[in-house]
PQR file of N, CA, C, O and H, with PARSE charges and radii, in Angstrom:
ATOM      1  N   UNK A   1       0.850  -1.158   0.000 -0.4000 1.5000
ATOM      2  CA  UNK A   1       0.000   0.000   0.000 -0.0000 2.0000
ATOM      3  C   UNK A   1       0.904   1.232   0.000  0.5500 1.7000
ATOM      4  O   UNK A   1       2.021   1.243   0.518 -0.5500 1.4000
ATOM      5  N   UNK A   2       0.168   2.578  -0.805 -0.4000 1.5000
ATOM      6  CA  UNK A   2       1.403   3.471  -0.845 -0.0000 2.0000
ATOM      7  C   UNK A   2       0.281   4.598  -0.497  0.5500 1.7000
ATOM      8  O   UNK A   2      -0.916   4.604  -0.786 -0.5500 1.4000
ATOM      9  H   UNK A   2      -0.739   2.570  -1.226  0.4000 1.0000
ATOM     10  N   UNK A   3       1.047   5.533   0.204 -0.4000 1.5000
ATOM     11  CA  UNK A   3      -0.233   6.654   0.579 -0.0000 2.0000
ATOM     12  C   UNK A   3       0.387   7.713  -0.098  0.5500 1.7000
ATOM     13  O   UNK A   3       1.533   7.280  -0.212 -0.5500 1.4000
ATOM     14  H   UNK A   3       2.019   5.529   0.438  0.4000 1.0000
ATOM     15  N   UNK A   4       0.372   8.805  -0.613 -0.4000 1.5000
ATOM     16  CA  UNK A   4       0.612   9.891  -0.716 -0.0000 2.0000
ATOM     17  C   UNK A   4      -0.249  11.157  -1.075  0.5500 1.7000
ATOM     18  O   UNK A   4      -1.453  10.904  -1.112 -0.5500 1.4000
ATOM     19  H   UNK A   4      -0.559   9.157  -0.520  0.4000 1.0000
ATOM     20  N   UNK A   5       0.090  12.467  -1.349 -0.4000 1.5000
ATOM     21  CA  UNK A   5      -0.199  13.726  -1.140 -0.0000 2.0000
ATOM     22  C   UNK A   5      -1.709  13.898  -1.815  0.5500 1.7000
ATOM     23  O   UNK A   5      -2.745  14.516  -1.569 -0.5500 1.4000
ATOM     24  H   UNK A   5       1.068  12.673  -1.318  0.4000 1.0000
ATOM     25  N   UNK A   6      -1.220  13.006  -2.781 -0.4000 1.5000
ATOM     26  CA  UNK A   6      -1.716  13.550  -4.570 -0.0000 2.0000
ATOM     27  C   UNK A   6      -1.176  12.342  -5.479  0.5500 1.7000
ATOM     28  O   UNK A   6      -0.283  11.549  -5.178 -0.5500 1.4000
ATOM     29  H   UNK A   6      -0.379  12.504  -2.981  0.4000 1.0000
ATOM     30  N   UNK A   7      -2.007  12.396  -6.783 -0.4000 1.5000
ATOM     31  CA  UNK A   7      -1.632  11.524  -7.585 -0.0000 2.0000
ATOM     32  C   UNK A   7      -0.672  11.436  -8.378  0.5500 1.7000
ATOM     33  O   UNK A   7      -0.426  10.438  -9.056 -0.5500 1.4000
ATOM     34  H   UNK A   7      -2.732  13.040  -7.027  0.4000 1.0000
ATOM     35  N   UNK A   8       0.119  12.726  -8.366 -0.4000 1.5000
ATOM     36  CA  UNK A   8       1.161  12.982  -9.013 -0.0000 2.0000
ATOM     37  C   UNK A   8       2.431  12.374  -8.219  0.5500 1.7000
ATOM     38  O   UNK A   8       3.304  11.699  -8.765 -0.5500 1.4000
ATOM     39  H   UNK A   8      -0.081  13.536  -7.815  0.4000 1.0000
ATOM     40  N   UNK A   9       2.401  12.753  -6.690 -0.4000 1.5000
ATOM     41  CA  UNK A   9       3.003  12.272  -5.838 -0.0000 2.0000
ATOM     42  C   UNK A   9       3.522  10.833  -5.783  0.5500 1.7000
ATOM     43  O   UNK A   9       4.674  10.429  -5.623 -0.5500 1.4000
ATOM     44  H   UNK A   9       1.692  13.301  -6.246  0.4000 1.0000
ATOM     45  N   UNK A  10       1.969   9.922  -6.018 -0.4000 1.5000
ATOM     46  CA  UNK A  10       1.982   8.530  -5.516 -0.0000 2.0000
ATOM     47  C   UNK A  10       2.703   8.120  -7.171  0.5500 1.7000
ATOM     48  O   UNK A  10       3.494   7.191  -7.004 -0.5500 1.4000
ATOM     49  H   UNK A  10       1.033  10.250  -6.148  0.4000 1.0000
ATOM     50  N   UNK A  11       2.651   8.491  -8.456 -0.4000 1.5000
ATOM     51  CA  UNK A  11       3.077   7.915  -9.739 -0.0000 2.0000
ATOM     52  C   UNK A  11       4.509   8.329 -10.064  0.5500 1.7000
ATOM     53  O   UNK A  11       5.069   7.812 -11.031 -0.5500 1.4000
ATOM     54  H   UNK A  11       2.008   9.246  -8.591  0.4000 1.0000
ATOM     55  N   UNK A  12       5.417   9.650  -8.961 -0.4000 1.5000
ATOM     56  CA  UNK A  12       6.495   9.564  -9.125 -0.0000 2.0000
ATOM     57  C   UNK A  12       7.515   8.749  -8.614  0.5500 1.7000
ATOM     58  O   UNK A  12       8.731   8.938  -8.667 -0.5500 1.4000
ATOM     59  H   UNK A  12       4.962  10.070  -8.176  0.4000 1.0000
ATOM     60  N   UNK A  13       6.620   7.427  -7.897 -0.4000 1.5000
ATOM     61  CA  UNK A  13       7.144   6.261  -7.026 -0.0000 2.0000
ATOM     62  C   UNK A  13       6.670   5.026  -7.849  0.5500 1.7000
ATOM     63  O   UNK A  13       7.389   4.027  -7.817 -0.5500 1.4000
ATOM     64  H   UNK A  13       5.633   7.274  -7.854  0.4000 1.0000
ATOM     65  N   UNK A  14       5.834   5.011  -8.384 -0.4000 1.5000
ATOM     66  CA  UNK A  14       5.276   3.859  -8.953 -0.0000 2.0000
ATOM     67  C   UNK A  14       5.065   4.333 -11.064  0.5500 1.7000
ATOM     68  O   UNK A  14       4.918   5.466 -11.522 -0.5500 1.4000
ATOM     69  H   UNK A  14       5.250   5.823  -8.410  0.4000 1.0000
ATOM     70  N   UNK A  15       5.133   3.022 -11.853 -0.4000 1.5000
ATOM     71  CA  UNK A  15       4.917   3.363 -13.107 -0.0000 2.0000
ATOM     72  C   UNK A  15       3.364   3.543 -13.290  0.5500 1.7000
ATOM     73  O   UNK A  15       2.533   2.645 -13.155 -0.5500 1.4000
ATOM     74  H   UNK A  15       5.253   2.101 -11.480  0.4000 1.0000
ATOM     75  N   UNK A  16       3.173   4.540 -13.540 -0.4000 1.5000
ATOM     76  CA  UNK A  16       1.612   4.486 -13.676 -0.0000 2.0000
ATOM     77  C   UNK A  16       1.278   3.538 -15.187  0.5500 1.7000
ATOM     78  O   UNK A  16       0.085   3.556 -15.493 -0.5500 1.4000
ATOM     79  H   UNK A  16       3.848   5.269 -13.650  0.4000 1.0000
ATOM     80  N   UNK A  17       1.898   2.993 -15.829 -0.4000 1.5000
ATOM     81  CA  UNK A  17       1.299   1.968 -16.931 -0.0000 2.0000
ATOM     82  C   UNK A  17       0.366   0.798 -16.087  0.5500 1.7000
ATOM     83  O   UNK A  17      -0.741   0.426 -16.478 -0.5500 1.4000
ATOM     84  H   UNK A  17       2.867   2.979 -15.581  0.4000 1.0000
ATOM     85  N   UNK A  18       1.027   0.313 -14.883 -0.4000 1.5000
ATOM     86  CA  UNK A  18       0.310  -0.331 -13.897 -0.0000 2.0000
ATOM     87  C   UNK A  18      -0.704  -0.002 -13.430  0.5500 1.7000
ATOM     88  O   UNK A  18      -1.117  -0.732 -12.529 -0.5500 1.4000
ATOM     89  H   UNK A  18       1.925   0.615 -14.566  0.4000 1.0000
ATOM     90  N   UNK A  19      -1.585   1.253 -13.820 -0.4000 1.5000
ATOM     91  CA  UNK A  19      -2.593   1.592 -13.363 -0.0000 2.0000
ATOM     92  C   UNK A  19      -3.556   1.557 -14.574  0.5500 1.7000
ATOM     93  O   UNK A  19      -4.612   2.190 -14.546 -0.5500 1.4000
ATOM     94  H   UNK A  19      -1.249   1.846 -14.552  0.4000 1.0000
ATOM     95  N   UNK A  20      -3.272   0.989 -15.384 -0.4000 1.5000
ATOM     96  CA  UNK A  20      -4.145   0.887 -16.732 -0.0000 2.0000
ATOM     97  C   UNK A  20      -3.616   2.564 -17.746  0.5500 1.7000
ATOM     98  O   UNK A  20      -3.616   2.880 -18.936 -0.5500 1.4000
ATOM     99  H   UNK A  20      -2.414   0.475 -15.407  0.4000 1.0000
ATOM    100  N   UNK A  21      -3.360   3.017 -16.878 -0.4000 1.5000
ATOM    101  CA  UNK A  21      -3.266   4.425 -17.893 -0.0000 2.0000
ATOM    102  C   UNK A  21      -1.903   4.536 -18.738  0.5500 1.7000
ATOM    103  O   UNK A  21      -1.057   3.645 -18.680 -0.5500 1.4000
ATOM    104  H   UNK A  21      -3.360   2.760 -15.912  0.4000 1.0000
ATOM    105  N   UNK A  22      -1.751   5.648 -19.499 -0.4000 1.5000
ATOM    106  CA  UNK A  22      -0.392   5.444 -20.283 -0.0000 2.0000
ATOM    107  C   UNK A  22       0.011   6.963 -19.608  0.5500 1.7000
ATOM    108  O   UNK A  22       1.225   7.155 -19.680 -0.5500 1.4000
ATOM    109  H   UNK A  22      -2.439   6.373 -19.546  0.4000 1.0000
ATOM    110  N   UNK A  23      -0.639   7.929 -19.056 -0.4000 1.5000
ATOM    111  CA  UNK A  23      -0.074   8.996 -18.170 -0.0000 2.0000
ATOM    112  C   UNK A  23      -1.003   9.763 -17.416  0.5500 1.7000
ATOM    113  O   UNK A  23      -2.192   9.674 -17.721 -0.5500 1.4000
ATOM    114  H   UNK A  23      -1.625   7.773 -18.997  0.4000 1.0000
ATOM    115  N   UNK A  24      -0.721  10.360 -16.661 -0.4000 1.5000
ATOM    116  CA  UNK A  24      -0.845  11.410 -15.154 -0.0000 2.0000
ATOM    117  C   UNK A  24      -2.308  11.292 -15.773  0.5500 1.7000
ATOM    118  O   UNK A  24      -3.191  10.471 -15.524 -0.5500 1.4000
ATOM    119  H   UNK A  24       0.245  10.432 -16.412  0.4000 1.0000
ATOM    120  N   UNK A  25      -2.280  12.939 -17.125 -0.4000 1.5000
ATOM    121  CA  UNK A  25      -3.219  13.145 -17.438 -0.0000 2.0000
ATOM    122  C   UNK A  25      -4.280  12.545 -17.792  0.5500 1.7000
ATOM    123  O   UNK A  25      -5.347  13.094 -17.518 -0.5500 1.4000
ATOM    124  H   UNK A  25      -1.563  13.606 -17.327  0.4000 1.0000
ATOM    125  N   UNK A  26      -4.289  11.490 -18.368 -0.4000 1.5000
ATOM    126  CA  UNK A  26      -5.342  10.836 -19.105 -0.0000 2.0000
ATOM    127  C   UNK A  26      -5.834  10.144 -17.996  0.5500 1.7000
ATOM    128  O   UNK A  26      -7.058  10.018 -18.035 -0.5500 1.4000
ATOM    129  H   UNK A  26      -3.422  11.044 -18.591  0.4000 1.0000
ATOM    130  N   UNK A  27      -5.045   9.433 -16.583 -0.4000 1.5000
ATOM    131  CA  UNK A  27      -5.903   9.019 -15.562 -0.0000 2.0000
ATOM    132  C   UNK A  27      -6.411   9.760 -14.835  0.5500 1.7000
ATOM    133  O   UNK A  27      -7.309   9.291 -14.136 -0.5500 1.4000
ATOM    134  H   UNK A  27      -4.051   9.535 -16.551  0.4000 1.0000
ATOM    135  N   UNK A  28      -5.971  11.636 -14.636 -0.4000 1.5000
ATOM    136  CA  UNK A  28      -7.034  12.558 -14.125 -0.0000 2.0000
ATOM    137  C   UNK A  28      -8.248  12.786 -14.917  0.5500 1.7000
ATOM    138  O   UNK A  28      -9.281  13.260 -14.446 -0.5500 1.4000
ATOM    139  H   UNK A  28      -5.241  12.017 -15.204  0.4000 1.0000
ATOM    140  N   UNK A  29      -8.083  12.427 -16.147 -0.4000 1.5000
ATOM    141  CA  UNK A  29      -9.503  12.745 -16.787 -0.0000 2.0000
ATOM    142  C   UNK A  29     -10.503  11.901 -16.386  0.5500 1.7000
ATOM    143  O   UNK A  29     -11.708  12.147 -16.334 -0.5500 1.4000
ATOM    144  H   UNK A  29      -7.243  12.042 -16.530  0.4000 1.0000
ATOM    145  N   UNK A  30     -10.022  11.053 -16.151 -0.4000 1.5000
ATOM    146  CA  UNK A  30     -11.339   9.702 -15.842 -0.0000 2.0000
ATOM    147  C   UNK A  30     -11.558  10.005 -14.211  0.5500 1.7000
ATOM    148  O   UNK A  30     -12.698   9.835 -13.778 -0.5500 1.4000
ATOM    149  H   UNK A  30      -9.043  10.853 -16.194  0.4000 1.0000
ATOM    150  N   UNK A  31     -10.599  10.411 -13.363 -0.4000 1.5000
ATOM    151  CA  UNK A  31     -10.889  10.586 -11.802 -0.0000 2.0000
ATOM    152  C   UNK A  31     -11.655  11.663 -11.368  0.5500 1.7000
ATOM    153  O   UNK A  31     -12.489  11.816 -10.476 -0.5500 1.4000
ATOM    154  H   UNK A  31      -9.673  10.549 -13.715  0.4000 1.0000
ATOM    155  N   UNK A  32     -11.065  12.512 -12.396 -0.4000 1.5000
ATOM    156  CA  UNK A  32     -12.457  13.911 -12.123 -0.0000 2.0000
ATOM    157  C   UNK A  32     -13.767  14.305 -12.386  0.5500 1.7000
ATOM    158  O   UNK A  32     -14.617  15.126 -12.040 -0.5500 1.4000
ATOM    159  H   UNK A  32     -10.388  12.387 -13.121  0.4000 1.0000
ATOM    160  N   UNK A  33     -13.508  13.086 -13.379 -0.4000 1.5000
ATOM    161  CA  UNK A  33     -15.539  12.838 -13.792 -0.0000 2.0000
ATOM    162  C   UNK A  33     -16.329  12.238 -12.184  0.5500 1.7000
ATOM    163  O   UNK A  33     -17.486  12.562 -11.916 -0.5500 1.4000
ATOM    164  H   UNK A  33     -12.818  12.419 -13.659  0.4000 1.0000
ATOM    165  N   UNK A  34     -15.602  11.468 -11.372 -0.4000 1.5000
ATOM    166  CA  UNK A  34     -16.053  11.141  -9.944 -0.0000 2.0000
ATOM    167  C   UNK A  34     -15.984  12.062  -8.698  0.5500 1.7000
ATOM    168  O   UNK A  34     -16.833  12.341  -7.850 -0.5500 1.4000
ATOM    169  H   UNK A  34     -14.662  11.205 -11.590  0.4000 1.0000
ATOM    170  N   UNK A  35     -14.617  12.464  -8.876 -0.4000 1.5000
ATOM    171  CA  UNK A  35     -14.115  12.870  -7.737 -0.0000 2.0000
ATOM    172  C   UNK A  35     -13.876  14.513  -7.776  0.5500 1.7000
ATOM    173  O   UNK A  35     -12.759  14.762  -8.230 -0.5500 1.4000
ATOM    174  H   UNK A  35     -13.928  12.238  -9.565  0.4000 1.0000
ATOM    175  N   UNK A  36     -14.717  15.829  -7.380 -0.4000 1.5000
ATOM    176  CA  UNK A  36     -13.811  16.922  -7.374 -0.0000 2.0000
ATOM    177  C   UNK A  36     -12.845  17.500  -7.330  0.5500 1.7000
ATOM    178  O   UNK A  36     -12.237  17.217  -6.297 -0.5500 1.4000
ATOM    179  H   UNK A  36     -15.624  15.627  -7.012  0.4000 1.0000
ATOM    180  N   UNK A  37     -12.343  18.204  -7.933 -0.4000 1.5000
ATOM    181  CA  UNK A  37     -10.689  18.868  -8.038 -0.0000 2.0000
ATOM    182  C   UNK A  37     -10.306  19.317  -6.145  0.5500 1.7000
ATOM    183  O   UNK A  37      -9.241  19.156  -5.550 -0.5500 1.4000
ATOM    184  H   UNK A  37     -12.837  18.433  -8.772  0.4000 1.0000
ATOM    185  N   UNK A  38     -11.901  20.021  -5.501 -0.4000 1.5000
ATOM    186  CA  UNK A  38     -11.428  20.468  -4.290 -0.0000 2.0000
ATOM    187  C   UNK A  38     -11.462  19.395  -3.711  0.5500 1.7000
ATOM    188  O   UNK A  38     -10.383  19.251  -3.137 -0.5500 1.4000
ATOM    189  H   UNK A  38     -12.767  20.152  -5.985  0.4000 1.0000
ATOM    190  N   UNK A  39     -12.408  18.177  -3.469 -0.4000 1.5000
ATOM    191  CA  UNK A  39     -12.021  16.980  -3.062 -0.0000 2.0000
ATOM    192  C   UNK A  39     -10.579  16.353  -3.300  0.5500 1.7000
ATOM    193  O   UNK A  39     -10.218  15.797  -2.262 -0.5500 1.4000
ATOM    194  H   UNK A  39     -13.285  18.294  -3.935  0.4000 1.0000
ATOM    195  N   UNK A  40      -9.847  16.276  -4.083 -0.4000 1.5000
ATOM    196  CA  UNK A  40      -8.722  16.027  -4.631 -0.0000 2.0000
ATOM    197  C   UNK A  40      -7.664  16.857  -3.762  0.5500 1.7000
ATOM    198  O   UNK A  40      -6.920  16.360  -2.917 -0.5500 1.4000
ATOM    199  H   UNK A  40     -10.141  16.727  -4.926  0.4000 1.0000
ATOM    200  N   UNK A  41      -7.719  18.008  -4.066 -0.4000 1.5000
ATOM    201  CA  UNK A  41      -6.963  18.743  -2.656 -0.0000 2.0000
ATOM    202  C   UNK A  41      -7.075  18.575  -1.084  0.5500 1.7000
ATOM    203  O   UNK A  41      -6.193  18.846  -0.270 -0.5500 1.4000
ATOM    204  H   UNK A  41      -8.324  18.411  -4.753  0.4000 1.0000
ATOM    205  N   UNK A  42      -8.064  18.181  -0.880 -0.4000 1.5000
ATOM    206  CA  UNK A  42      -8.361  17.564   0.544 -0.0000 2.0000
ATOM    207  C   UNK A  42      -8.098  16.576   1.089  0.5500 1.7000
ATOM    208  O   UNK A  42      -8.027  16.441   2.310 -0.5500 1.4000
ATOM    209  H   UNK A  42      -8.781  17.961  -1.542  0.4000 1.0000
ATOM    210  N   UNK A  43      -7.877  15.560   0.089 -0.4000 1.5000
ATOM    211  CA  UNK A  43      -7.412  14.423   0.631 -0.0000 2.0000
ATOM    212  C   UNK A  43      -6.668  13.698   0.384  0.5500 1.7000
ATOM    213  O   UNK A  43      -7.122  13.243  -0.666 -0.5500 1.4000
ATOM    214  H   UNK A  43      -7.936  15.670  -0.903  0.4000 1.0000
ATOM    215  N   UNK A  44      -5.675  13.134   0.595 -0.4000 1.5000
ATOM    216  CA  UNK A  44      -4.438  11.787   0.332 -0.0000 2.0000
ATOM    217  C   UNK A  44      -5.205  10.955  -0.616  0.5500 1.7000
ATOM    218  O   UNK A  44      -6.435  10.893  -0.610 -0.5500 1.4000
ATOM    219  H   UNK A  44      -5.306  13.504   1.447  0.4000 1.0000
ATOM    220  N   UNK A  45      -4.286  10.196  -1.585 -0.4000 1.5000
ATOM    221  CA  UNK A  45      -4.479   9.472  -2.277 -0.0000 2.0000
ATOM    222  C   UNK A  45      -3.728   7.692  -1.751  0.5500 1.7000
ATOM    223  O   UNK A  45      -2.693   7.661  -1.085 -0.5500 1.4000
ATOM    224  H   UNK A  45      -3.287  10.247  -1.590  0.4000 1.0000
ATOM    225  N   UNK A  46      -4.248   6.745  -2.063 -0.4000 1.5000
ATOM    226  CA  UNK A  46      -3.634   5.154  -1.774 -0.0000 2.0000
ATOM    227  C   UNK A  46      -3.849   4.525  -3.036  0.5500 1.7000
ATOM    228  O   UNK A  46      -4.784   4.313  -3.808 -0.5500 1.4000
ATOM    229  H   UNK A  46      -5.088   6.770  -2.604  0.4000 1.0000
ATOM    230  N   UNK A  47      -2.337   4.259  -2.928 -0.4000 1.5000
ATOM    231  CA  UNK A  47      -1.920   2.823  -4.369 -0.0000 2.0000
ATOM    232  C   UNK A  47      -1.985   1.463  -3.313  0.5500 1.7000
ATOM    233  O   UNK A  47      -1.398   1.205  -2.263 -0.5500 1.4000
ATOM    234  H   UNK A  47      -1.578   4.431  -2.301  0.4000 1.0000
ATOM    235  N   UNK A  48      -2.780   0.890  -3.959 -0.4000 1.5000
ATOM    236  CA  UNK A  48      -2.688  -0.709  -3.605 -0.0000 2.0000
ATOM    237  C   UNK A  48      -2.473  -1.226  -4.783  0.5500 1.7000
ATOM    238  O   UNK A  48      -3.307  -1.250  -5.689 -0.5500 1.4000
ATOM    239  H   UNK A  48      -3.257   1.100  -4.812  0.4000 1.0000
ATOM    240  N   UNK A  49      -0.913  -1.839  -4.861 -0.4000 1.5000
ATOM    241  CA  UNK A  49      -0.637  -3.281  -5.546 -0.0000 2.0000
ATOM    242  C   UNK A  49      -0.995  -4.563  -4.954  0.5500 1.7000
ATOM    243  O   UNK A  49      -1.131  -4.758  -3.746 -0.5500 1.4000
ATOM    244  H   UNK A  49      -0.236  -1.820  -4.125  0.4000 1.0000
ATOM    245  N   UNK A  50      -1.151  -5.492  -5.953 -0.4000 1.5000
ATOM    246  CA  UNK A  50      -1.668  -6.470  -5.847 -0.0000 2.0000
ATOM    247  C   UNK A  50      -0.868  -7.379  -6.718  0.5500 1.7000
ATOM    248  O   UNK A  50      -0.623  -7.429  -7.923 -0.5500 1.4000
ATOM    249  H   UNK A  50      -1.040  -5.334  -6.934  0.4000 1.0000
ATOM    250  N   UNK A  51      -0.504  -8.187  -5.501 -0.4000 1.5000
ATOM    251  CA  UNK A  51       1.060  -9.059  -6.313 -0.0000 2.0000
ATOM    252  C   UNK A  51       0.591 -10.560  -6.563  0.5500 1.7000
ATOM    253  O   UNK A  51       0.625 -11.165  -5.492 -0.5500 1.4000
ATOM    254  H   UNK A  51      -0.704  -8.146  -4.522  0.4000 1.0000
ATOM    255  N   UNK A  52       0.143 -11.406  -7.670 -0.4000 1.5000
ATOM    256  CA  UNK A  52      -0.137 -12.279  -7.974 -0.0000 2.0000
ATOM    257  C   UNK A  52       0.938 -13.683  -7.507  0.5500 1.7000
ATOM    258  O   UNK A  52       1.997 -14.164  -7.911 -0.5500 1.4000
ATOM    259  H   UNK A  52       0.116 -10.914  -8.540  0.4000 1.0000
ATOM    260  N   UNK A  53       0.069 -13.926  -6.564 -0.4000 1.5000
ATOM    261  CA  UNK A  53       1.141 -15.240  -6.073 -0.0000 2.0000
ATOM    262  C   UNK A  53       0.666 -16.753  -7.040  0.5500 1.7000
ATOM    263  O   UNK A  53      -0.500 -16.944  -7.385 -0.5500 1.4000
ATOM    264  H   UNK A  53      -0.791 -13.536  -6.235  0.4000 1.0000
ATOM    265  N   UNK A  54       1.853 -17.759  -7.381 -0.4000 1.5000
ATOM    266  CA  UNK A  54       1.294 -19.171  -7.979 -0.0000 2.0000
ATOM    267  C   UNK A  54       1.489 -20.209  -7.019  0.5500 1.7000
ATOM    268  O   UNK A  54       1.135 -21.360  -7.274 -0.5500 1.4000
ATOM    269  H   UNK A  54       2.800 -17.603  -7.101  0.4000 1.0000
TER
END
């Protein structure tokens, strides 16, 4: 689990290709259709990976 500021924050630690997206922007476009920009400033963001065990 990774917590950080903002989403910019949490993807300069992690590759965001792993998040389905190919960058920053194109996965804020889809987050702000849900989530407000001032919501977005208010609150921390969490990456959960999910590591496929065999």
């Amino acid at each position: 689990m990774h917590v950080a500021p903002d989403f910019e924050s949490l993807f300069k630690n992690l590759d965001i290709k792993r998040s389905g997206f190919d960058n920053l922007k194109e996965l804020m476009d889809v987050i702000t259709k849900f989530v407000s920009h001032e919501e977005l400033q208010r609150e921390q963001v969490v990456g959960i990976e999910v590591k496929r065990i065999r």
